[in-house]
Structure formats: structure tokens, C-alpha cells
N, C-alpha and C positions, 0 to 999 in steps of 0.2 A: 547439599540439603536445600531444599526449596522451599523460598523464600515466602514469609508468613503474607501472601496479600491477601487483600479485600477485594472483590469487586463491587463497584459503586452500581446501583439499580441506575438505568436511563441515566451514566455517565458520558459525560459530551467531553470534546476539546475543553471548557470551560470550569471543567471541576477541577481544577487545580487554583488555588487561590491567587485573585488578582490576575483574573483574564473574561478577558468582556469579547461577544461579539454580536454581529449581527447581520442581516440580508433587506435585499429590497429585489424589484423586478425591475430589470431596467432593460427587459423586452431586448435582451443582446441578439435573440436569434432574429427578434423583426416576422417572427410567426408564432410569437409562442407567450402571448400577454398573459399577467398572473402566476409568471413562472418566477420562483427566487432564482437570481440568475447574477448577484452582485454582491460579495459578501467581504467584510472588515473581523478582523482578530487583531487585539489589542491587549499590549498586557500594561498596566497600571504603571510600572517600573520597568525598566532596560533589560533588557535579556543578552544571556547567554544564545549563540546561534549554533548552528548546527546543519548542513543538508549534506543530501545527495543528489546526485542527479544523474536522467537518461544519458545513456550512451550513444544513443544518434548523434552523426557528425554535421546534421541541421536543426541545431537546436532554436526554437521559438526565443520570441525577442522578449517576452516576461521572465525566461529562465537565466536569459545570457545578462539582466540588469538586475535580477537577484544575485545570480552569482557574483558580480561587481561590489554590491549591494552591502555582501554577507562577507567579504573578503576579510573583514578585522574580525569577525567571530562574534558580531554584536548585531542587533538588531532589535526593534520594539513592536514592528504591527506588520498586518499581511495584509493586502487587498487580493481577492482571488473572484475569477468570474469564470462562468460557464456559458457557451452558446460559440464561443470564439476565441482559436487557438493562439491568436495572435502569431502566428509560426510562415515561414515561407512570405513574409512581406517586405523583405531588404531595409533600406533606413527607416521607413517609416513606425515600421513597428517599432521598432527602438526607443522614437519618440513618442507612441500612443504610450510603451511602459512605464516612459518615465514620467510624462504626466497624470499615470495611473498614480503611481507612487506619490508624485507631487497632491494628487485630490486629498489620499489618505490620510496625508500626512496634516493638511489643513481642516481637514474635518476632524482627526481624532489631535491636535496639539502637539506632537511630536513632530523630528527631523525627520524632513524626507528620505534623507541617506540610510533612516533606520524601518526600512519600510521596505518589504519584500513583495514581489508580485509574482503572481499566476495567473496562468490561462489554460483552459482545455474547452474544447469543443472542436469545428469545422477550421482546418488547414488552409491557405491562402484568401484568405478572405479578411478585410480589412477590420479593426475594432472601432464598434459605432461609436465613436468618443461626444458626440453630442447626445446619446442617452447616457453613457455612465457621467456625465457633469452633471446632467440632472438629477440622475437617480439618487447619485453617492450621498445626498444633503439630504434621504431619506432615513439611510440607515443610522438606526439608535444601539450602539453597542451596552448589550447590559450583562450581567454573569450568567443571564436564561437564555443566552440568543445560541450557543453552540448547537443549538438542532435549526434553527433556522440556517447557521452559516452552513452546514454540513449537507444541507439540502439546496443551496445556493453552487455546490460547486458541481453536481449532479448532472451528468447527459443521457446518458441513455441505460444510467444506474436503473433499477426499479425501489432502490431502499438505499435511505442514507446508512451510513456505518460508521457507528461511533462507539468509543465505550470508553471509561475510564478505573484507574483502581489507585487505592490505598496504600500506602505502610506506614510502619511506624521505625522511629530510630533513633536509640537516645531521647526518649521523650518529649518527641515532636514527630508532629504526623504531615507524612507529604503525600503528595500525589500527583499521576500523571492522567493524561486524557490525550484522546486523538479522536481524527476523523479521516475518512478517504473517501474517494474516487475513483470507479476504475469497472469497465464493461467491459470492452473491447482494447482490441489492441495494445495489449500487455502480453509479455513475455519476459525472461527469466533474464535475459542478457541487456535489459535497462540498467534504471538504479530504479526503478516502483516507477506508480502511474501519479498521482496527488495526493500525498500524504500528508496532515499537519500534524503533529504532536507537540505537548505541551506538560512542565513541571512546573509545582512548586519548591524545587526543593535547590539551592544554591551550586550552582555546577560551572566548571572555570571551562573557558571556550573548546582546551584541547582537549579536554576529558570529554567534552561532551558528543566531538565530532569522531575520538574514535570509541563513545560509547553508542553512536547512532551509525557508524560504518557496522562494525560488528553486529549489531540489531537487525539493520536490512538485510545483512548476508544471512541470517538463518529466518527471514521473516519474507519483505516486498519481494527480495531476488531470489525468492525460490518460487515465485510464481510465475503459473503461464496458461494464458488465456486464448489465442490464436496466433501466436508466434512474431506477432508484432512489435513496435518498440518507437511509441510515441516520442515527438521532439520535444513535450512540454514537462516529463517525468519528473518531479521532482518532488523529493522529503525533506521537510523543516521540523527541526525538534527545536524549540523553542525554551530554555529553562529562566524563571523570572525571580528564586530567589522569596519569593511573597514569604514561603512558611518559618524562613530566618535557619537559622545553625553556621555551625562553620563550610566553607565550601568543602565542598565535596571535588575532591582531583584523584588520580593515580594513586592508592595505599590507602586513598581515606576505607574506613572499616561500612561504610553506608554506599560506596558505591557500585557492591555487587549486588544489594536488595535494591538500586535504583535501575541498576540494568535489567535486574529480572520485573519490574515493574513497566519498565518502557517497553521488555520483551514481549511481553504478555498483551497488552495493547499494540504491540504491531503485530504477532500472532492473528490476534483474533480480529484483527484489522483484514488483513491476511485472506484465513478465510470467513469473510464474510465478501470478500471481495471474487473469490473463485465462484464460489455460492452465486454471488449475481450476476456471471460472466454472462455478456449475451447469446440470450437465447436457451441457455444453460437451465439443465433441471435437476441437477446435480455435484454434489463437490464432490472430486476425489484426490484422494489423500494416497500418497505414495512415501513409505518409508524403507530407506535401505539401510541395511544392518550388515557388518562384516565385511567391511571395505578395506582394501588396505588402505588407504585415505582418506582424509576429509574429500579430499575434491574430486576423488576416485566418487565416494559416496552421493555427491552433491552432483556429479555429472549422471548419473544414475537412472538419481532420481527427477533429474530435470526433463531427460530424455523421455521419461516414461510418461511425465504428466504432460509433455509436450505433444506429443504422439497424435498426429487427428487420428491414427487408424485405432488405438486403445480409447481416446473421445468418443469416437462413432460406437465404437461397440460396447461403453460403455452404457452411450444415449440408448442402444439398441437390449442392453439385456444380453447381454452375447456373451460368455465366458470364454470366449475366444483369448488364452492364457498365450498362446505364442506369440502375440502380436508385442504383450509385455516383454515378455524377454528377448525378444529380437529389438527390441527399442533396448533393451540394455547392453547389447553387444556393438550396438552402433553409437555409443554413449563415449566410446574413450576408454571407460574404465577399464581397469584392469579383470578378467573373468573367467573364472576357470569352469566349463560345463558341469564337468563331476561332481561341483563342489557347492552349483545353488540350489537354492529352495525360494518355492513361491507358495502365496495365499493370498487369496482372494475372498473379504469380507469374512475372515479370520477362517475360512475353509483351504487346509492344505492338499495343493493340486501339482504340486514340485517337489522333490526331494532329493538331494543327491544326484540332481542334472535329469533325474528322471520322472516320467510322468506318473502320478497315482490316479487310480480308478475313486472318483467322485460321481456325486449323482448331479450331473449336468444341470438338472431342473431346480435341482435346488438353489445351486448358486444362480443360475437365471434369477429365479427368482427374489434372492438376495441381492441383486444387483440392480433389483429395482425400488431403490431405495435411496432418499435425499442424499445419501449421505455414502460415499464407495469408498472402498480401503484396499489396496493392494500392499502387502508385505513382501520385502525380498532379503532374502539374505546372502550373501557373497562366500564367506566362509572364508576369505582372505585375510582377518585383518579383525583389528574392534570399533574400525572408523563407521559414524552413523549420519545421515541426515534427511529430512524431511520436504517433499517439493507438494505444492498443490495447485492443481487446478478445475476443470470443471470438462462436463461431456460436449459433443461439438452437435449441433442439433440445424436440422431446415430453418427453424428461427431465426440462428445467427445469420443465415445467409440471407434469410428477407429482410433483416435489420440493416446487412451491410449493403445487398444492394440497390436498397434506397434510402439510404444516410442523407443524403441533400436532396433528395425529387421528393 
């Protein structure tokens, strides 16, 4: 049964009680003054912790001193900047992280050890540490700043993305909130691109880490944007506790309304983040039904949204349907011809491994639409899951080939 939420109007990271944050510009790119580009998350009281992280075997030195960081499951604040990945810099990075963490932690009053850091932007390239010294003594963290920090951790997003939502349980209302990042270079075989999420609602460390594995695997990791797999990827679910009750662990009766709560916010985290892949005019949305497995399903589906040649024809308006199911025969899963069926913006053009007579033009024209759906069904099985991404466009390519010139 699905679970009673609320959605919060212009919910931020912040709508969960007792979380403050805030941005300043501390000119990290060195070309781009006026830009929020430094931002603080702070919660009131000591958190429960929680991440994931990319799968690159070169991970950035903000990820590799959070991961240290976050090792006992606790943590209170996050400094996160955009313009600089801090990634591919050997020791030094290391040291720019920790004296990240060290600013945060004397501007917001807490232990530095309880202070997690990020970075995304431009790959080998040093962190200007004498603008974030100055900058950091700008930001004012307050319960309104969560659209400011959400647009602080932004490169080459066109729209921040945030949202947050409600429940209730036991006659106490909690709630969670997030924000992300993420244009480029995202793919399904990360852990996500910049994620932060945040509760109010009391949750003990191990519950919380495998109720935010489980979240990304039907949420960040079923996206894919250009097939990439940045070294900075990394999701923080934050829980602080503010709205009081007893902890929520493993049996407790509240903590399937709190997963489908965090669900929901990573969902739509999700796609809003395929939505503004670069260069992208389009999200599409890929669901497979009938799988003999989960991961029959999830391989599927990843393949199909992964696809530049289903991207292209996409971008293009093109009902070119075999490009779809050849992406799904090179997926892994298991497939028997005879036995699928496919739709295209809910127009069925597969049946039984075979093709039906549709009017071409119409779905063209259906297909030029914000918003694409391809459906498939396997017929093996009652395994389901869902992958998204976005169309592959000349845009992306002039974004990518001049990222630094």
C-alpha cells in the first residue's frame, strides 16, 4: 500500500526540522564572479549518517576524507562546492579536504571529524583555498538557505533540484528533503552523481545505510546520462532526530513509510536530474515488466536508457523501435523473442516478438514530447524495474567540447 505523503510546495534539503544551510560565491572557477559556488548544511544536532559512493577506481580527495569521515555512521555538517573537483590531485588534495572540513567546522561550532565534504566541477585542477578561507566567513546558515546551497553545488545543471515531503506516524509528523547535482557524466554503474538528503525523523546508523543502499538502487543507480562515471559521486542521507519519537531500526512499524518517503525524494531527484542532462530536451523513462529477475529487469532497463543510438532517435523524433530491443538483447538479460512486447508513449508497436502495423507519424509525433516512455515486457517472469535517462543532442557535444576553453 502506498504510503500517505505529502509533498512540501518549494521543498529544499531544509524542510526537515533543524537543518540550516547556506552559499556564498567564492569565484572557485576564477571566471565566473556572482556565481553561488560554496555552500554549508548543518543540522542543529548530531546525525545519523549514511552514503554511497561512485564506483570509479580514482576517487576524488573530498570523497576519500568523507568516506573516512563517515566511517562510525555519525556526522553533523557538509561543506560542498562546485567549480572544482578536487579529484586527480595526489596528496594535496587530501589536505585542501581536510582543511575544507577543518573551515566548516569552525565557522558552523561542531567537530571537524563530523563534517563531510564534496566537490564537483573541473578534474585536476587544484582547490583555490585562499578564496574558500575567505569566502566560508560569508556564509550565514538559516532554515531558508536550502535553495541557495542547492544552487551552490550546480555546474553545468541549468536548474537546481530539490524537493521535499511529509508523513505522519504515531502522531508525529516527519519529514525528509534533498537536493542534487548532476548534467553530465552520470551513468548507471556509479553510486549517483551529488546527492544530499536529509530527515527529521530518529534513525540508528545501520538502518539508515541499508535504507539509503536500497533507495539508490531503485533511484541514482538507475540513471544514465552519457555513460560516464564521475570520481566525486557521492549520496549523503543525513537523519537528525529534530522531530523526536523512538528510533526507528529494522521492525520498527515507521520505517517502511520512512523509506518510501526518502524513496520518493530520490525518485524525483532522479528525474529531474535526466530532465536536465546536458544538452537534453527530453526525459525518458524506461520500464521493464516480466523479467525473470530483479536484475534481469534492471539490466534491461539500464541498457535501453543507456543507449546513444535510442538518445539520438529519441532527440530525433525517430520511432526507430529496433534500436530498443536490440539494446535489450545486449543487456544480459535473459529474452525470449516470442515472448516480448513493446510501447512506445503508451502506443503498442511489439507483440509477441512481433511487429504491429502502427501509424508511424503519429508516434513521431508523440515523441516529441518533454517527456518519452518506452514500455517493455519480457513475459518471463513478474520481475519489474525502472531506468531513466534523457535524449543525446549537438548540445551535449558543444557543452562537452568546450568544458574548460
Amino acid at each position: 500500500m502506498e504510503a500517505p505523503l505529502i509533498e512540501v510546495p518549494d521543498g529544499t534539503v531544509t524542510t526537515p526540522t533543524g537543518f540550516l544551510a547556506g552559499a556564498t560565491d567564492a569565484n572557485i572557477r576564477g571566471n565566473a564572479p556572482g556565481r553561488l559556488d560554496l555552500g554549508l548544511l548543518y543540522s542543529e544536532q548530531p546525525c545519523a549518517a549514511a552514503a554511497v559512493y561512485t564506483t570509479n577506481k580514482l576517487p576524488g580527495a573530498s570523497l576519500v576524507s568523507t568516506r573516512q569521515r563517515l566511517a562510525d555512521g555519525r556526522a553533523q555538517a557538509l561543506i560542498a562546492n562546485s567549480g572544482c573537483a578536487n579529484a586527480l590531485n595526489g596528496d594535496r588534495g587530501l589536505v585542501d579536504a581536510e582543511e575544507m572540513a577543518r573551515l566548516a567546522a569552525g565557522k558552523l561550532g561542531c567537530a571537524a571529524v563530523a563534517v563531510a565534504v564534496a566537490s564537483t566541477g573541473v578534474t585536476g585542477t587544484f582547490m583555490p583555498m585562499d578564496r574558500v578561507r575567505r569566502a566560508i566567513e560569508h556564509i550565514n546558515v538559516t532554515e531558508d538557505g536550502g535553495d541557495a546551497f542547492a544552487h551552490a553545488i550546480m555546474t553545468t545543471d541549468t536548474v537546481a533540484k530539490q524537493c521535499a515531503v511529509r508523513f505522519e506516524h504515531g502522531g508525529r509528523v516527519y519529514a525528509a528533503g534533498g537536493c542534487a547535482k548532476g548534467s553530465g557524466m552520470i551513468d548507471v554503474n556509479m553510486r549517483t552523481m551529488l546527492g544530499f538528503l536529509t530527515t527529521d525523523a530518529p534513525v540508528g546508523p545501520a538502518a539508515l545505510q541499508t535504507l539509503l543502499r536500497d533507495v539508490a538502487d531503485v533511484s541514482f543507480n538507475m540513471l544514465t546520462v552519457d555513460g560516464d562515471t564521475s570520481p566525486d559521486d557521492t549520496v549523503l542521507l543525513l537523519a537528525n532526530g529534530a522531530a523526536g519519537g523512538d528510533t526507528i531500526d529494522a521492525g520498527h512499524p515507521a520505517l517502511p513509510l520512512l523509506r518510501a518517503a526518502v524513496e520518493r525524494v530520490a525518485v524525483t531527484l532522479t528525474r529531474k536530474l535526466a530532465r536536465d542532462g546536458e544538452g537534453a530536451t527530453k526525459l525518458i523513462e524506461v520500464r521493464v515488466d516480466g523479467a525473470a529477475s530483479s536484475e534481469d529487469a534492471r539490466r534491461a532497463a539500464k541498457a535501453v536508457a543507456r543507449s546513444a543510438l535510442v538518445k539520438t532517435a529519441v532527440y530525433g523524433n525517430d520511432p526507430n523501435w529496433g534500436r530498443i530491443l536490440v539494446a535489450v538483447g545486449y543487456s544480459g538479460c535473459s529474452v525470449e523473442e516470442q515472448k516480448i512486447a513493446l510501447s512506445i508513449q503508451e502506443v503498442d508497436v511489439v507483440r509477441n516478438g512481433a511487429p504491429l502495423a502502427f501509424d508511424e507519424a503519429a508516434v513521431s509525433a508523440a515523441l516529441n514530447h518533454p517527456e518519452v516512455r518506452f514500455r517493455i515486457e519480457l513475459g518471463l517472469g513478474d520481475a519489474s524495474a525502472t531506468a531513466w535517462g534523457c535524449d543525446m543532442t549537438p548540445e551535449y557535444v558543444r557543452i562537452n567540447a568546450e568544458y574548460t576553453t
